[in-house]
Structure formats: structure tokens, C-alpha cells
Backbone as ProteinMPNN parsed JSONL, in Angstrom:
{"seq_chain_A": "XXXXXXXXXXXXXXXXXXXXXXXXXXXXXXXXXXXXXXXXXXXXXXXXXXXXXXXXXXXXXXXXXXXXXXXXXXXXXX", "coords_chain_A": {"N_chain_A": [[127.827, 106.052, 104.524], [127.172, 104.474, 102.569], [124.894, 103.19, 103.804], [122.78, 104.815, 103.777], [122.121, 105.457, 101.609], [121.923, 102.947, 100.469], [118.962, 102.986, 102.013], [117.872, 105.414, 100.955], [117.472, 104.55, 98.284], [115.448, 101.984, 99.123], [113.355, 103.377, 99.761], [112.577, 105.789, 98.459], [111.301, 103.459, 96.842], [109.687, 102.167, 97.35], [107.45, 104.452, 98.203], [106.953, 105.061, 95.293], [105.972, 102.8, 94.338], [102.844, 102.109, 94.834], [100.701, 100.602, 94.289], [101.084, 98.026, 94.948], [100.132, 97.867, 98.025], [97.234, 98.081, 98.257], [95.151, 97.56, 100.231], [92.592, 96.711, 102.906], [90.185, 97.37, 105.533], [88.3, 94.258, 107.041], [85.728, 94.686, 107.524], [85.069, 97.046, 106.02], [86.255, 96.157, 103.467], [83.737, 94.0, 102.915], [81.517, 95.315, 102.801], [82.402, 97.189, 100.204], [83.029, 94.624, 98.462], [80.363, 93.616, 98.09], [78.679, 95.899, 97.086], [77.548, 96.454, 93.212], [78.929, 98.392, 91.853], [82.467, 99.094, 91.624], [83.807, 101.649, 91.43], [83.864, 102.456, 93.947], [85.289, 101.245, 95.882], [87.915, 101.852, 94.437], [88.198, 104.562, 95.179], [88.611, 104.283, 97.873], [90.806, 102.483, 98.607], [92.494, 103.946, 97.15], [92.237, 106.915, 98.804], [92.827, 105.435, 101.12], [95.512, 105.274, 101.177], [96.868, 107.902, 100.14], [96.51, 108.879, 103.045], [98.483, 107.212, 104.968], [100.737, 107.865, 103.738], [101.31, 110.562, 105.056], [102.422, 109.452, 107.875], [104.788, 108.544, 107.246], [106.205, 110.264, 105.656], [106.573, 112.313, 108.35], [108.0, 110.515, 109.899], [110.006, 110.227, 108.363], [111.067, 112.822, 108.503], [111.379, 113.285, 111.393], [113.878, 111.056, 111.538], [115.736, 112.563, 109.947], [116.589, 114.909, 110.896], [117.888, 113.721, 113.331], [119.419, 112.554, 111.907], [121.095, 114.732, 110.943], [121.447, 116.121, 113.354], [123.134, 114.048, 114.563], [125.85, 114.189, 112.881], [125.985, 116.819, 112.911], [127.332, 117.275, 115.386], [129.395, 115.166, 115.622], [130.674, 116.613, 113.886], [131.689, 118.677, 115.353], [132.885, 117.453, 117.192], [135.712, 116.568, 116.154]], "CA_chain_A": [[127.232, 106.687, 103.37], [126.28, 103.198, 101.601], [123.885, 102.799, 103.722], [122.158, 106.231, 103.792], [122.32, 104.989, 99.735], [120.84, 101.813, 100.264], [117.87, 103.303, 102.558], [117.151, 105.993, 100.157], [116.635, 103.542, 97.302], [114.335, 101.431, 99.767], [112.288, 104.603, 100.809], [111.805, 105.885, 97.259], [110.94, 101.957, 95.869], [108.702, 102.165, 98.305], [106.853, 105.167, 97.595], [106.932, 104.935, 93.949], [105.017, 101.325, 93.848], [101.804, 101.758, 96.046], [99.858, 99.5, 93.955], [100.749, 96.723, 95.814], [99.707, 98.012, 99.064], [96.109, 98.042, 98.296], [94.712, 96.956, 101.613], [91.308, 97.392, 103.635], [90.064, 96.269, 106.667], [87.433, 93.543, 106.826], [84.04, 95.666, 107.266], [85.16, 97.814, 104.353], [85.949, 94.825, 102.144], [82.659, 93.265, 102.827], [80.328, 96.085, 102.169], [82.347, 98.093, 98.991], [82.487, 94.093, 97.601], [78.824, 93.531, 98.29], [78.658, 97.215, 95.756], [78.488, 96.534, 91.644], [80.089, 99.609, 91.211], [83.736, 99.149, 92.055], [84.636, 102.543, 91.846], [83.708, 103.455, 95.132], [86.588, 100.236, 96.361], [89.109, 102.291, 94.183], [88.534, 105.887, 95.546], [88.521, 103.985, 99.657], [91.805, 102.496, 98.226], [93.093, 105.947, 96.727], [92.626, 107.649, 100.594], [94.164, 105.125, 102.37], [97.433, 105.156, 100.445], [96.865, 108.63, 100.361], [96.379, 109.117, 104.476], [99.81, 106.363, 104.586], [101.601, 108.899, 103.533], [102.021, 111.843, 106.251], [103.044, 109.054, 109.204], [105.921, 108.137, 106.55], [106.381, 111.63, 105.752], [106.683, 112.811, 109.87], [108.932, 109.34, 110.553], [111.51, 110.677, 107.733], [111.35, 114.343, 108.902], [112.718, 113.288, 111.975], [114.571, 110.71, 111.348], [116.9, 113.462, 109.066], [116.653, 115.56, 111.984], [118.521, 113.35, 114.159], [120.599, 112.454, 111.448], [121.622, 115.853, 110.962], [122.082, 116.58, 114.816], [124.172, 113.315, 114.788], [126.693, 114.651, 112.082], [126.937, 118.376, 113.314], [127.872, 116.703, 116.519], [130.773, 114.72, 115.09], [132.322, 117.314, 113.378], [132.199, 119.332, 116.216], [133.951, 116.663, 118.23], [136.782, 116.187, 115.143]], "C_chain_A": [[126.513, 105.652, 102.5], [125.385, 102.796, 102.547], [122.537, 103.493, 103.498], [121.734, 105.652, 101.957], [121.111, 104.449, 99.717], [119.021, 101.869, 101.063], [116.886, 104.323, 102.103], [116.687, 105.547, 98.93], [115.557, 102.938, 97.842], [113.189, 102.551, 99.698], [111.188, 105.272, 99.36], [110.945, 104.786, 96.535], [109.369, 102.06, 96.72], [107.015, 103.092, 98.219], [106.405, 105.481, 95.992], [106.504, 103.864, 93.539], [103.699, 101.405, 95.262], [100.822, 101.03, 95.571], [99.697, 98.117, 94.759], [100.41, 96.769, 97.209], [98.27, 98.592, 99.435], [95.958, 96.82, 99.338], [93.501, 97.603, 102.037], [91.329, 96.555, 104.707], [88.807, 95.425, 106.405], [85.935, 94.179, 106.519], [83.674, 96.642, 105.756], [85.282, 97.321, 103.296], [84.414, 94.181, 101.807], [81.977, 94.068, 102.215], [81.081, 96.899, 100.655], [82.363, 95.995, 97.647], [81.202, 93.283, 96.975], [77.953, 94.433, 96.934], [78.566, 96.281, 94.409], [79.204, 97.468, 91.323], [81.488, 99.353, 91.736], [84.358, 100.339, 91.841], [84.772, 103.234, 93.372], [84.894, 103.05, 96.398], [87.745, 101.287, 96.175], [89.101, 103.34, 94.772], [88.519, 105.418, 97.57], [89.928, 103.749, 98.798], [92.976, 103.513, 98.303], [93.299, 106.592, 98.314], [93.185, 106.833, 101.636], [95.461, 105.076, 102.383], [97.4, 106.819, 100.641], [97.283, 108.879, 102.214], [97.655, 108.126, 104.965], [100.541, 107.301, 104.57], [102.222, 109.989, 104.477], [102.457, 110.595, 107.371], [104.28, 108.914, 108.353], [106.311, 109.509, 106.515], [106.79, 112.34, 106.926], [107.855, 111.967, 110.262], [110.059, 110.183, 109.839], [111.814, 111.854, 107.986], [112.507, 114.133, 110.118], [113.731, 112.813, 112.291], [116.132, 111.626, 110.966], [117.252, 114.274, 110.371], [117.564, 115.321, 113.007], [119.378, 113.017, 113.434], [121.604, 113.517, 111.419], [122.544, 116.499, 112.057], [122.969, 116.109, 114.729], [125.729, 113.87, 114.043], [127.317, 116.094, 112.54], [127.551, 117.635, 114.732], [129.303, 116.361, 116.229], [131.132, 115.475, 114.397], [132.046, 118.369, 114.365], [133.459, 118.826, 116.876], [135.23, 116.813, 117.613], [137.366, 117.749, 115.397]], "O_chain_A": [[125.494, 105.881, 101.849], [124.853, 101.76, 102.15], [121.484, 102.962, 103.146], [120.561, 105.733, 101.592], [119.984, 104.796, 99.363], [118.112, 101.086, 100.79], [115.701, 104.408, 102.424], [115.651, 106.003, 98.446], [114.51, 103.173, 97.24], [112.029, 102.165, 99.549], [109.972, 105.306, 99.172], [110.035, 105.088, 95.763], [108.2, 101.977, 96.343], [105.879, 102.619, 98.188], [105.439, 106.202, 95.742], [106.544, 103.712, 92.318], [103.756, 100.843, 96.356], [99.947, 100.722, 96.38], [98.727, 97.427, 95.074], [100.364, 95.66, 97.741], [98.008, 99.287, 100.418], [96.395, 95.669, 99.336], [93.236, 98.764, 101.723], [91.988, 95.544, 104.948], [88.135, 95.859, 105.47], [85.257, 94.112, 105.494], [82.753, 96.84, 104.964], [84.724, 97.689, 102.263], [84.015, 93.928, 100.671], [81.678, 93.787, 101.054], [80.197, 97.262, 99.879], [81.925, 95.963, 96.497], [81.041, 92.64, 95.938], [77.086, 94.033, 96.156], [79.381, 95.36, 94.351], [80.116, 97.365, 90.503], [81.324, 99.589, 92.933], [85.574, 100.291, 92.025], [85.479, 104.15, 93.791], [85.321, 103.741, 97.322], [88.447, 101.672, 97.109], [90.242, 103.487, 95.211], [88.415, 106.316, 98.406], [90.316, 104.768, 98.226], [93.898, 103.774, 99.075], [94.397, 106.701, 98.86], [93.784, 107.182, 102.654], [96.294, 104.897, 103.272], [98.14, 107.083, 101.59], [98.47, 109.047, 102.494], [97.9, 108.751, 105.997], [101.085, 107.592, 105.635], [103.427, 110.212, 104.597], [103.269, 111.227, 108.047], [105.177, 109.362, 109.068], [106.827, 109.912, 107.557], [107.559, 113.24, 106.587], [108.738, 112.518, 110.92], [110.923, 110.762, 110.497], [112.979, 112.137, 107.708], [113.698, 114.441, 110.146], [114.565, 113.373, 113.003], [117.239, 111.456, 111.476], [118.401, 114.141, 110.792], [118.084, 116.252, 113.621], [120.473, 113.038, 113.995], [122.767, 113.338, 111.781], [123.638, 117.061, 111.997], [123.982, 116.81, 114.725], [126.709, 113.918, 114.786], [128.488, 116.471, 112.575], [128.777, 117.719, 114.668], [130.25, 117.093, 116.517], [132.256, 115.173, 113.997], [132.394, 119.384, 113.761], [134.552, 119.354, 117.076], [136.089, 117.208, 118.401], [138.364, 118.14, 114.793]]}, "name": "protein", "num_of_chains": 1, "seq": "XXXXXXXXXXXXXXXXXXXXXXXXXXXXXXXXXXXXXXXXXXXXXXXXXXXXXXXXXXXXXXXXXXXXXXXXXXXXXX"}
């Protein structure tokens, strides 16, 4: 149960700071900092943290899923 704890603190910390996982790939760095406008950096930014989201979202679905199985299992066995 402490770790189920300690992995749902990670998971939320995680999701709840995406500032620091402003990332691009090289081609997209070059040409939006080539731009003066820098809003067009923040809204590429914005959709990739955005689009991030559903593989994390799908991983923890079934993660629970198998957690779940795992548990009805053992108290079957008990």
C-alpha cells in the first residue's frame, strides 16, 4: 500500500508541474526561434504537453487494470 502511495504522489507531481518539460525537437526549435513572435513557440509547446498526455493516460488505465485483476485474484485465492 506504501508504495501504491508513493507512486501516486510521483504520478500526480508529475502531472501537476509540466513547465519543466518544455521540449521540441531540433527543426522546430530552429525555425519557431528564427520567428520574433514567440507566441507561436508557446502554443507548439502547449500541444506537445498537451498530446503527452493520452500515452500517460492509456499506460495508467492499464496499469490499474492489472492492478485490479491482481488483487481480485488474491482474495479469491485467501
Amino acid at each position: 500500500m506504501k508504495k501504491l502511495l508513493i507512486l501516486s504522489i510521483l504520478f500526480a507531481a508529475f502531472l501537476l508541474i509540466p513547465e519543466t518539460a518544455e521540449a521540441q525537437c531540433s527543426m522546430c526549435r530552429a525555425v519557431l526561434e528564427s520567428e520574433g513572435d514567440q507566441s507561436t513557440a508557446k502554443g507548439i509547446n502547449d500541444g506537445i504537453l498537451y498530446l503527452m498526455i493520452f500515452p500517460y493516460l492509456l499506460i495508467g488505465g492499464i496499469g490499474y487494470f492489472i492492478y485490479r485483476t491482481w488483487k481480485r485474484r488474491e482474495k479469491e485465492e485467501v
